[in-house]
FIPA-720445 format. One record per atom (N, C-alpha, C): residue in three letters; y, x, z. Coordinates in steps of 0.02 Angstrom, whole numbers, plus 50000, padded with zeros to 5 digits. Atoms other than C-alpha are relative to their C-alpha. Example, Ala and Ser with C-alpha at 12.3 -4.5 7.8 and 13.67 -1.06 7.14 Angstrom:
2
ALA499415004550000ALA497755061550390ALA500605004550000SER499414995849997SER499475068450357SER500554996150037
***
This chain:
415
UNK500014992850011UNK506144907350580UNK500675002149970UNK499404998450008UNK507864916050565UNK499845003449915UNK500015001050064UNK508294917650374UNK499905009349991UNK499724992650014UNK507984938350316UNK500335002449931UNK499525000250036UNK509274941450230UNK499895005249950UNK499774994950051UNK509754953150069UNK500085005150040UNK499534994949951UNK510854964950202UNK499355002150031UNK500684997849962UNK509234963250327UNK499635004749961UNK500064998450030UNK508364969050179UNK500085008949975UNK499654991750045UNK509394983650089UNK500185004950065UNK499834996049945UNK509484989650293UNK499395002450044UNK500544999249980UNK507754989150330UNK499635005649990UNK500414991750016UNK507055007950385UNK500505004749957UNK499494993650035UNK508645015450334UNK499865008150008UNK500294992949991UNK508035030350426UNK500515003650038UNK499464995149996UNK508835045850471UNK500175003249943UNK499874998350065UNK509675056050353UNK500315007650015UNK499424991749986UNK510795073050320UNK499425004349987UNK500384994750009UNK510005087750366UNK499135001450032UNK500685003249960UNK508535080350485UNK499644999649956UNK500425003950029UNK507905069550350UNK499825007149943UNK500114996150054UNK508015084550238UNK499425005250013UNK500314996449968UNK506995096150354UNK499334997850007UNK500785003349986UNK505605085350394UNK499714996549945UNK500305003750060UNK505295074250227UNK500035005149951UNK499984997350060UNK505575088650103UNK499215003149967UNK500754997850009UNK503825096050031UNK500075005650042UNK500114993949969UNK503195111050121UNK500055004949972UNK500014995650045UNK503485120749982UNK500044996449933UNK500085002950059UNK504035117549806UNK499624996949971UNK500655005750058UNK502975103549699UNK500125004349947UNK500384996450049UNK502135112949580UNK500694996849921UNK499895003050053UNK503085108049404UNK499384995849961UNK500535004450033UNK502475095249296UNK499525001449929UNK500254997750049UNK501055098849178UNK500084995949957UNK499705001550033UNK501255095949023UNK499504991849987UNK500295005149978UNK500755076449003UNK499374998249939UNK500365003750012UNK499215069348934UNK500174996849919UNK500015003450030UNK499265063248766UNK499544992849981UNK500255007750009UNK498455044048716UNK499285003649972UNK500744997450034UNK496995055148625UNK499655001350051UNK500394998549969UNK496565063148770UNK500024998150070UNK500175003449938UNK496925051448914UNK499245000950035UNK500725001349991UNK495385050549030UNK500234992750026UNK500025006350005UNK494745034749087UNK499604997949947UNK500545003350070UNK493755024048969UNK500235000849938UNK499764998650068UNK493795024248808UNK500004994549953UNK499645006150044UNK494775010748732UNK500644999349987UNK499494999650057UNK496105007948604UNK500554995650035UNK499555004449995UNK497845000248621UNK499514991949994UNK500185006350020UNK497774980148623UNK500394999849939UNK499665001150079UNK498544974948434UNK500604993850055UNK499395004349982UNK500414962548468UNK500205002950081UNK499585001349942UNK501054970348632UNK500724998449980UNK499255001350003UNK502684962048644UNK500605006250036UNK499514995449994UNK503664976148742UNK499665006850059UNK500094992949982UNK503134995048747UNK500105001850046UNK499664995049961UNK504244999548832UNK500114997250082UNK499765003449961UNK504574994749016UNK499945004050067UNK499804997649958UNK505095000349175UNK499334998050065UNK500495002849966UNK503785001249322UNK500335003550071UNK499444998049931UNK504615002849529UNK499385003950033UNK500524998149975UNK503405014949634UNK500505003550073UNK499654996349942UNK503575021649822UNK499505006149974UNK500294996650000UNK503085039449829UNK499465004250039UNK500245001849942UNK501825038549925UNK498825000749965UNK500505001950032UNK499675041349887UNK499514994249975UNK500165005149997UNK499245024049876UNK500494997649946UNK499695003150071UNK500295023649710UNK499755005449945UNK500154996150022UNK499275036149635UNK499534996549924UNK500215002650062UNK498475022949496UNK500484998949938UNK499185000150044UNK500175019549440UNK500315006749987UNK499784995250020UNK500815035849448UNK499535005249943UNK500404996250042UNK499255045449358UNK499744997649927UNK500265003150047UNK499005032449234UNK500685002549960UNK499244998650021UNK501125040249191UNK499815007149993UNK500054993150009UNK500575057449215UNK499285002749974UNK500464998850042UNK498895058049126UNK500014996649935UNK499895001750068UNK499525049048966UNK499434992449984UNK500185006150011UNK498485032349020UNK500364996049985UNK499625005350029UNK499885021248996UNK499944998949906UNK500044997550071UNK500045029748819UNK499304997349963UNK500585002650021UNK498205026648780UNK499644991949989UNK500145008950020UNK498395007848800UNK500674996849968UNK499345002050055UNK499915007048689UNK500684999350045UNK499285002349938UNK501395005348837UNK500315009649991UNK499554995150011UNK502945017948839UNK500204998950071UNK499805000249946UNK503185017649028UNK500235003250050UNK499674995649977UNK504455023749135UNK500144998850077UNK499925000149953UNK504385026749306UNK500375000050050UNK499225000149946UNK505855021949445UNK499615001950077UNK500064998049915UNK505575029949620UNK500464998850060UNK499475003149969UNK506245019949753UNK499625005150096UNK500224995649931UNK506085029149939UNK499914993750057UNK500055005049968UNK505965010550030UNK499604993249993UNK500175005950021UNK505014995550025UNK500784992249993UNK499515003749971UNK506664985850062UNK500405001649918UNK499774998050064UNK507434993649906UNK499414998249931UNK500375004650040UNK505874987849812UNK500224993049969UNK500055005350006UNK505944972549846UNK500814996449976UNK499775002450051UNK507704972049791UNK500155000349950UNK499874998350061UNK507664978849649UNK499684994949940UNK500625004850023UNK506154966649612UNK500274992949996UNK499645008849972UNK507034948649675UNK500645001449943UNK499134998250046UNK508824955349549UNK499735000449939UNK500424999750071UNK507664958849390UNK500175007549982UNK499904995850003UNK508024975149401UNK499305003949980UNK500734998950045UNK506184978849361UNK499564992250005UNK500365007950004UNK504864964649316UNK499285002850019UNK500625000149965UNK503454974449388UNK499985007150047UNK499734995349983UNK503304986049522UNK499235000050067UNK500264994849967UNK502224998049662UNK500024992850068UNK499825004749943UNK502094983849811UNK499655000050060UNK500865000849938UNK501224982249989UNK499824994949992UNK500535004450056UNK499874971649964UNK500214991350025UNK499725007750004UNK500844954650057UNK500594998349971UNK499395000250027UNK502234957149967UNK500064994949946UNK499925005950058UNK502044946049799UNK499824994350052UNK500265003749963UNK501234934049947UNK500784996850016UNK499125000949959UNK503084933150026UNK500284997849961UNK499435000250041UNK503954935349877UNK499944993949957UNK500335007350033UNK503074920349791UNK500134995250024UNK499975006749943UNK503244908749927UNK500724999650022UNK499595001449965UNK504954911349982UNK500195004350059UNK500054995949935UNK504674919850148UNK500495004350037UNK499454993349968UNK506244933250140UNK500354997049932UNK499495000650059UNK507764933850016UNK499755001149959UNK500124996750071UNK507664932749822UNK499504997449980UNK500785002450027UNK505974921749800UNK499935000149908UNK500454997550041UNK505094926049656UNK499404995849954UNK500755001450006UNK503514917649570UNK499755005049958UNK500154995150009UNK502494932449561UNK499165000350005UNK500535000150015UNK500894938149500UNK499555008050035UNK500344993949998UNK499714951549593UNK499295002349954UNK500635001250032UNK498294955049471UNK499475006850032UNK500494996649975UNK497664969449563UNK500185005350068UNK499764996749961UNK497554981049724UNK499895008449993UNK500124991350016UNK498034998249710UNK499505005150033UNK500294994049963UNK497185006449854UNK499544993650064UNK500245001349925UNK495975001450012UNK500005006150031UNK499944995949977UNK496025010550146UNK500885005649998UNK499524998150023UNK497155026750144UNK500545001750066UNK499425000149927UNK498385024050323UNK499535004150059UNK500264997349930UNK498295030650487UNK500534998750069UNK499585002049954UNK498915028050652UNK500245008950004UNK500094994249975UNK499785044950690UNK500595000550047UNK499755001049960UNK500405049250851UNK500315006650023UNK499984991249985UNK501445064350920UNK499855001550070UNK500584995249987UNK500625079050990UNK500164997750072UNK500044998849919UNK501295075651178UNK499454994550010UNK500595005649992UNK499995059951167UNK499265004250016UNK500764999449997UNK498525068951138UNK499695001850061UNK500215000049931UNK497265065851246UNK499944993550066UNK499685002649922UNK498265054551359UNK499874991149959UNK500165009050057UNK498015036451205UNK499105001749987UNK500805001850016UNK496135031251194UNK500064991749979UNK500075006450028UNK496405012951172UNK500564996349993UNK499245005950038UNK497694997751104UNK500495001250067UNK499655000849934UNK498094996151301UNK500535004350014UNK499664996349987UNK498635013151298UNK500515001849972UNK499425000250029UNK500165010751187UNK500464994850030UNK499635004949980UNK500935000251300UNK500805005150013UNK499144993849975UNK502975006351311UNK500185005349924UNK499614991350084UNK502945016751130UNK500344995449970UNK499615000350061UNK504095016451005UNK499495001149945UNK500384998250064UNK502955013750834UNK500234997249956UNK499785002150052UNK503485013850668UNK499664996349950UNK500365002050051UNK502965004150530UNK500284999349917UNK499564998650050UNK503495004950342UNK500284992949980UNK499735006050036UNK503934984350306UNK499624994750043UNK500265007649971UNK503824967350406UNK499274999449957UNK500565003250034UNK502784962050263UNK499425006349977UNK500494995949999UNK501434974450253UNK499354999550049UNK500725000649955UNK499524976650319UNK500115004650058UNK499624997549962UNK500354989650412UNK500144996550060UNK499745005349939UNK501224978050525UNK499674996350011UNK500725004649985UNK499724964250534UNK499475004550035UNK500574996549975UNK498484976850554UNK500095004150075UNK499564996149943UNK499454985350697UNK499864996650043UNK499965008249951UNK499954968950784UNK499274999650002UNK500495001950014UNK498144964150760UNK499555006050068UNK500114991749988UNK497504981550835UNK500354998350088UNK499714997449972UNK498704981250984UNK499684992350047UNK500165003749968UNK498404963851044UNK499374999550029UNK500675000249969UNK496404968851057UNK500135002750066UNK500044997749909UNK497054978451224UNK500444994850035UNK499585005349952UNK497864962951284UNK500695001649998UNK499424999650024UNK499634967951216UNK500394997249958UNK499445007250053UNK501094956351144UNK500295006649973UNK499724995050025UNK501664967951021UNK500844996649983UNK499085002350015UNK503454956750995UNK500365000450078UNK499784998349922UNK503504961751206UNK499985006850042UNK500144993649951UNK502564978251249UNK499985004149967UNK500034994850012UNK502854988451132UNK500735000349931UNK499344999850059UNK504574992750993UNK499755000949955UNK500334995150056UNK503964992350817UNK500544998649952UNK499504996850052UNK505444999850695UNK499575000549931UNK500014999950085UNK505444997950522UNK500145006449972UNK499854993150027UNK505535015150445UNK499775000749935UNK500484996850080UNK505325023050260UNK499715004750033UNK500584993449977UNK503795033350247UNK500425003949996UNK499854993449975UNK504835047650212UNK500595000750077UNK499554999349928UNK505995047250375UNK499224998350037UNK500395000249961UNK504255044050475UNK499865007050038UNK500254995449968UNK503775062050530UNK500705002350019UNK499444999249955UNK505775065350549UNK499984997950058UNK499875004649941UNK505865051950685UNK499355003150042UNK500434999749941UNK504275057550747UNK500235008050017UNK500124992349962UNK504605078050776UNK500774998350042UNK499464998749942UNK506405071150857UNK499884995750059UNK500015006549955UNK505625057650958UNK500154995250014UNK499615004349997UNK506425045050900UNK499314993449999UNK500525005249982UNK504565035350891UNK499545003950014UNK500694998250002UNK502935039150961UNK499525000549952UNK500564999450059UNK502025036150816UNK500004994749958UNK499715004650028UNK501895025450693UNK499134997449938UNK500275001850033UNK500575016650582UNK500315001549920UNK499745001150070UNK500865021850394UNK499575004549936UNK500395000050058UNK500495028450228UNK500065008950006UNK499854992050011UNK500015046250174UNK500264999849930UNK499884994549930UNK500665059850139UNK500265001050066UNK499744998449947UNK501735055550269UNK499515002850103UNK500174998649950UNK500235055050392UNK499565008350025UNK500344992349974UNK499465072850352UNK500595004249985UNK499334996050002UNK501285080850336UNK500175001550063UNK499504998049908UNK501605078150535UNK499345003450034UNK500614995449969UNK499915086150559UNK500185009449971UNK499844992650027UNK500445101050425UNK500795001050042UNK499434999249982UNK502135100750517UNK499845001450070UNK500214999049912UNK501335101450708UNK500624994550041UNK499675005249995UNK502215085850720UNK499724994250061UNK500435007149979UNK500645073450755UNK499395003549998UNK500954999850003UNK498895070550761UNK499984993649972UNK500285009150010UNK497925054350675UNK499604999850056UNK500355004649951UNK497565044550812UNK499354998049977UNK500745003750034UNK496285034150701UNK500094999749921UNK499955001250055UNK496205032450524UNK499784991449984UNK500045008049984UNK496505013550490UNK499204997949951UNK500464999750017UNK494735014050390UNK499444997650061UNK500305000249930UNK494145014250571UNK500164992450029UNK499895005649955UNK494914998450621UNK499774991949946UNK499965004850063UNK494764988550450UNK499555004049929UNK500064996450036UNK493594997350340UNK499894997449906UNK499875003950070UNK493824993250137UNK500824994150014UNK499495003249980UNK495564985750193UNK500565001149950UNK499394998550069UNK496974983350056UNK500555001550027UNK499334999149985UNK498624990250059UNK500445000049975UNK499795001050027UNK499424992849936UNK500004996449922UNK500195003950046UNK499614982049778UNK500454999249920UNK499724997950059UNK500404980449592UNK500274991849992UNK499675009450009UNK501584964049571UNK500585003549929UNK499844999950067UNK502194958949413UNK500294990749996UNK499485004749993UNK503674946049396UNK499514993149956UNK500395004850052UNK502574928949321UNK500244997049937UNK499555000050075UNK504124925049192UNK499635005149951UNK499984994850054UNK503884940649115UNK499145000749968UNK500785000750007UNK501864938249117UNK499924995649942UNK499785006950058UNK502094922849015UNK500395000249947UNK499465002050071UNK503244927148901UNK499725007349967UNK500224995350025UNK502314943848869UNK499385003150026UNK500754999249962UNK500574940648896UNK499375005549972UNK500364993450035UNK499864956148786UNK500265005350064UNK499864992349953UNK500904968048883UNK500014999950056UNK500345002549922UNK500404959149041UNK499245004250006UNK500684998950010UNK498614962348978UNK500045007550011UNK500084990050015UNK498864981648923UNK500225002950061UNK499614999249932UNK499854982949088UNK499605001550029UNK500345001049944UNK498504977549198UNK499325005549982UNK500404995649996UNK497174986449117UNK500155007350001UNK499844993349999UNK497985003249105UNK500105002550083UNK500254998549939UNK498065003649290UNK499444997250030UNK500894999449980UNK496254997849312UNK499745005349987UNK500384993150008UNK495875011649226UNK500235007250005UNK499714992749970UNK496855023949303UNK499685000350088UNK500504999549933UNK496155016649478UNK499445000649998UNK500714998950017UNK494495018349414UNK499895006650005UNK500054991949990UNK494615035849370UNK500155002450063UNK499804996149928UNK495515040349538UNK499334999050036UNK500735001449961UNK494135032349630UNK499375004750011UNK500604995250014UNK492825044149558UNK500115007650036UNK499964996049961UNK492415058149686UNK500155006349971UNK499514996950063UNK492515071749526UNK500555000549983UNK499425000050040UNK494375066549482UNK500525001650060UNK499594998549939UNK495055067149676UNK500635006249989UNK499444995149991UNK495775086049654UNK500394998949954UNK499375001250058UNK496415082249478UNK500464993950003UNK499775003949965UNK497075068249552UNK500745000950030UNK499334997049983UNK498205076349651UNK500365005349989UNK499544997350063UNK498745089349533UNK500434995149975UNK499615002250046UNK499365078649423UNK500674995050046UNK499715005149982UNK500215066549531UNK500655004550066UNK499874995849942UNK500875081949642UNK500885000949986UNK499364997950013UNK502545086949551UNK500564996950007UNK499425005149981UNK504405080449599UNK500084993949969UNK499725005449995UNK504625067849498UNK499504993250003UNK500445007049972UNK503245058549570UNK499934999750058UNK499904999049925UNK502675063249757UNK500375005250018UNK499524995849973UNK503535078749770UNK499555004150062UNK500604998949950UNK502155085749880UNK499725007349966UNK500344995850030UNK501135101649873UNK499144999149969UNK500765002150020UNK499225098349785UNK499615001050054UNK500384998449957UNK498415105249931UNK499884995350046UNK499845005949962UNK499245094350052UNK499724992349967UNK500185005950042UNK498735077549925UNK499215001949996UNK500764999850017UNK496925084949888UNK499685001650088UNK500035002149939UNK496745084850070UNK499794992650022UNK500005008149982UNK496845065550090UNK499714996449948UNK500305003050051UNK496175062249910UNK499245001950027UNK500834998049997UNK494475072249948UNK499704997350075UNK500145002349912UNK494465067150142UNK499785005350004UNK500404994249969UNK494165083650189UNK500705004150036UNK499235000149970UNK495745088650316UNK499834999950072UNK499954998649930UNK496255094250482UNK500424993450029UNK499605004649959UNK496805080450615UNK500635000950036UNK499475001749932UNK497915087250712UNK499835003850059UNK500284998149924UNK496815091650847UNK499665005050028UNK500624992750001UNK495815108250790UNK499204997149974UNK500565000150035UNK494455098050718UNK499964998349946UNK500025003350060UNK494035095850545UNK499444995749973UNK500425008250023UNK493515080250465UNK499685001249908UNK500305003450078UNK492665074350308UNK499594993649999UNK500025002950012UNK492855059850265UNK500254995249945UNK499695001050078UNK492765054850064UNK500214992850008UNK499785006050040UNK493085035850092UNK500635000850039UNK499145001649974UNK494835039750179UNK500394995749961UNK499845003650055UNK495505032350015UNK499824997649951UNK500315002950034UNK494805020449910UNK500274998349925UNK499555003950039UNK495515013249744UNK499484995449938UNK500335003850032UNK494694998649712UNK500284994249959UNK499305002150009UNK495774988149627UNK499884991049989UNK500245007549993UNK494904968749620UNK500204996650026UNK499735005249945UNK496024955749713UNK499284995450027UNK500395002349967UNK494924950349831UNK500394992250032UNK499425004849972UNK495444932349902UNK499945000150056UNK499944998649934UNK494704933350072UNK500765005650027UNK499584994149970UNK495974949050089UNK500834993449996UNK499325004050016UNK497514935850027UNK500014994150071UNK499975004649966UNK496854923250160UNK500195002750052UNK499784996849943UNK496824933950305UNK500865003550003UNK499014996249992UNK498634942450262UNK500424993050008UNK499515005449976UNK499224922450261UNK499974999150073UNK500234999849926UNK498424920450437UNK500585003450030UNK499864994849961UNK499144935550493UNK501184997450004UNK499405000950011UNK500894931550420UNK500404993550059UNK499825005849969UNK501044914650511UNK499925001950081UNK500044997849936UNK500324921850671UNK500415003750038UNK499544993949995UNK501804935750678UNK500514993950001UNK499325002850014UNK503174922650635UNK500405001449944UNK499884998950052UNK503334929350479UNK500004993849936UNK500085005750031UNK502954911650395UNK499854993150068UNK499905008549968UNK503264894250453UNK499144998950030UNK500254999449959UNK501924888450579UNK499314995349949UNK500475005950059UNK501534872450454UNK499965000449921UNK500074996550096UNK501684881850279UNK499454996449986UNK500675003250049UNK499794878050246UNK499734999650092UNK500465006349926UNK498764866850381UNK499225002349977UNK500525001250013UNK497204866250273UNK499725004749949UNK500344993450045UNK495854880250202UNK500384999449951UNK499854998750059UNK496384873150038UNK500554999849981UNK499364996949993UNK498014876450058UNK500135006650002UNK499994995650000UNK497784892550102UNK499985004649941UNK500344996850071UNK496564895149946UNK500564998849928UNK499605002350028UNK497834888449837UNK500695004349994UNK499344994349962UNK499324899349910UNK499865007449934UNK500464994250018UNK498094916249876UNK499824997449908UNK500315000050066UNK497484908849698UNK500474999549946UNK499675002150042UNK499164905749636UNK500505008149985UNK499634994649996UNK499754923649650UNK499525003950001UNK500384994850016UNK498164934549646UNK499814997649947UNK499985001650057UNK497894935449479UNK499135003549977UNK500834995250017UNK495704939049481UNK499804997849925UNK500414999850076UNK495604933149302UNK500155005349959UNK499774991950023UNK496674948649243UNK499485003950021UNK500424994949980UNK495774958249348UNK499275000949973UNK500775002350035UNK494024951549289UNK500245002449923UNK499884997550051UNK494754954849119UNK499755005649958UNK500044993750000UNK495154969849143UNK499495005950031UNK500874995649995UNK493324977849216UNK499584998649937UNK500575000050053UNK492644969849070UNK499915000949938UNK499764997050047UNK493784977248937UNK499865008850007UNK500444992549957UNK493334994949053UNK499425002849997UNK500695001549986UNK491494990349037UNK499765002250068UNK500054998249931UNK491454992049238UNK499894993850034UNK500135006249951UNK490554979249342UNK500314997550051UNK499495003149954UNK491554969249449UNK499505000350060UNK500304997449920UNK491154972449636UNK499914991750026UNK500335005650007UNK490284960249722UNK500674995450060UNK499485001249963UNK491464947049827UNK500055001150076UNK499894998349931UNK492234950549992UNK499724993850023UNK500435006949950UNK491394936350113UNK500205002150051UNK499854997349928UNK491674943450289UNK500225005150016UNK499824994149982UNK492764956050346UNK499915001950066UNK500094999149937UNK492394963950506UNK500905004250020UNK499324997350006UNK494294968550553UNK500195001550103UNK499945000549930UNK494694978450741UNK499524997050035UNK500605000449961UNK492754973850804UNK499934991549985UNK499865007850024UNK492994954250733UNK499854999649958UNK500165001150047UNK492294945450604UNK500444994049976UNK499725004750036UNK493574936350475UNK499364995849961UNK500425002950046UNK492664921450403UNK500264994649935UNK499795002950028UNK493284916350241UNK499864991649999UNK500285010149965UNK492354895250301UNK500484999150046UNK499815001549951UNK493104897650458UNK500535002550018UNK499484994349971UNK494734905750496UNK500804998250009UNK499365001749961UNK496234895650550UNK500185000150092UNK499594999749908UNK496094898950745UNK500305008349976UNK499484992750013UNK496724918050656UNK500535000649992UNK499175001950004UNK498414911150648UNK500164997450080UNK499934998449932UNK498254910850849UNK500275007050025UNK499794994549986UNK499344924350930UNK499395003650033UNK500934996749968UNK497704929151021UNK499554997849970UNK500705003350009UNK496154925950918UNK499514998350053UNK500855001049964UNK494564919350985UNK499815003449959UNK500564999150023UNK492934925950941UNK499514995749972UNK500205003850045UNK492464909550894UNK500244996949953
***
């Protein structure tokens, strides 16, 4: 597998730019200003005290702007961080590619990630390896395929994307697996029949109103912006193809875990319990209030309480409702870690003979999802831990965490 470089990297989904990128990614209208924030008294969320010895308050946390960083961002703009003793300051990077180097340089020690990313970055996989800790997932659900408007109508199944241009936001993402995955059910080599470009979410609805891609698998807002823009339509909401499916995820450098295992702790639970609260069907609109103003998404509330409440126009003249559009469950699941290795090796994204054997796999997944934090942290929350993933049904297929190395076949079987 050809080495991906730093350059590869810091070039990946550059985008368009100027006056394009300015036209199509800007909000639809000014982001509201920021209210005034949350003090530690009256955070919501549970109700529990700083931990006693965090080693360092203060610390820098990397986020895309994007709703699927809305645990991280609201836990900054409702004064949760504050409420579990952390002074935390938020860096907004517009790329996963710029993440990740900001992440591999030490430029932050914990940061906003898609959910194979510590997977990669742990192992080696791309420039800058890492040993890195995910202790929890920010969001399930949440994406959508969305396609522009000259489609509609004319795409009903995988088959029928044969010849597009589709974007995706990062090699290493569910994004790109789930896609690939998706495309091959109509009998399509997606590294043959179809172009899939690396793009930042915000350059996505640019490229799509100039035609520079058909459509593209990715994160909202970008996917109800090309609907408010008469841009697109959602094809499918990836809920539909993968439903309870992780995406994005919270990685945290394992040095810095270890050498500051309080403010690891206060860390992890302050965004449990900011994804907790989001979660709750009640907190949706305030949700995206708070998280609405520039120097977080930059978005109008309407547009965000749209995709938080699932209640939103497609595209197509019909309106939907549908509250589990976005989930935020935040429990590293390991089945979800096994299938993203599968998937990784199946793409060419990882060596062929990385891991041979289940417990290799399990091993991989156990040394980088971090479920004892997480367990921790539901039971410092007083919030019952969800019960474990066992079988995912993924694109009309059943992943079986016993059984599941013919999934590292460019074509699965069914058996």
């Amino acid at each position: 597998m050809a080495e991906f470089s730093r350059r590869r990297l810091l070039g990946a989904g550059a985008g368009v730019a100027g006056a394009l990128a300015a036209t199509a990614c800007a909000p639809l209208a000014p982001a509201p200003p920021a209210p005034a924030p949350s003090s530690a008294t009256t955070a919501p969320g549970a109700a529990v005290g700083p931990l006693p010895g965090i080693e360092k308050p203060k610390i820098t946390v990397g986020f895309i702007p994007i709703t699927c960083s809305s645990p991280i961002v609201n836990a900054k703009a409702l004064g949760i961080y504050a409420k579990h003793g952390l002074d935390v300051t938020l860096k907004k990077f517009s790329g996963w590619a710029e993440v990740w180097a900001a992440y591999a340089t030490g430029e932050i020690d914990a940061s906003h990630m898609l959910a194979p990313m510590p997977l990669a970055i742990d192992q080696g996989l791309a420039s800058g390896r890492m040993r890195t800790r995910l202790p929890l997932i920010t969001n399930t659900n949440g994406q959508a395929i969305t396609l522009h408007r000259k489609h509609l109508g004319r795409v009903r199944e995988p088959a029928d994307f044969a010849g597009f241009r589709l974007a995706i936001p990062f090699d290493y993402s569910v994004h790109n697996l789930l896609l690939r995955d998706y495309l091959s059910m109509g009998g399509l080599d997606p590294d043959v029949d179809v172009e899939l470009r690396v793009l930042r979410p915000p350059d996505m609805v640019a490229n799509l109103l100039t035609g520079g891609v058909d459509g593209y698998l990715g994160p909202d807002p970008f996917n109800q912006r090309a609907v408010a823009t008469g841009a697109g339509y959602l094809f499918t909401l990836t809920r539909d193809l993968w439903n309870g499916h992780p995406c994005c995820s919270f990685g945290v450098n394992d040095e810095f875990a270890r050498e500051n295992p309080v403010t690891y702790q206060a860390l992890t639970r302050a965004i449990h319990d900011a994804a907790l609260w989001s979660d709750q069907t009640q907190n949706r609109s305030a949700a995206a209030r708070s998280m609405a103003p520039e120097q977080f998404l930059n978005q109008q509330p309407a547009l965000l309480e749209a995709i938080l409440t699932g209640e939103y126009q497609d595209g197509t003249g019909i309106p939907r409702r549908v509250p589990d559009r976005v989930r935020f469950q935040p429990y590293p699941q390991e089945t979800f870690g096994l299938w993203m290795l599968t998937q990784l090796q199946r793409w060419g994204l990882a060596e062929s003979d990385r891991w041979v054997t289940p417990q290799q796999y399990r091993d991989t997944v156990g040394a980088v999802f971090d479920a004892e934090a997480s367990r921790a942290a539901f039971d410092a929350l007083g919030v019952p831990l969800p019960a474990p993933a066992t079988g995912l049904d993924i694109n009309g297929r059943r992943f079986e965490p016993d059984n599941f190395l013919h999934w590292t076949a460019k074509q699965v079987s069914t058996t």
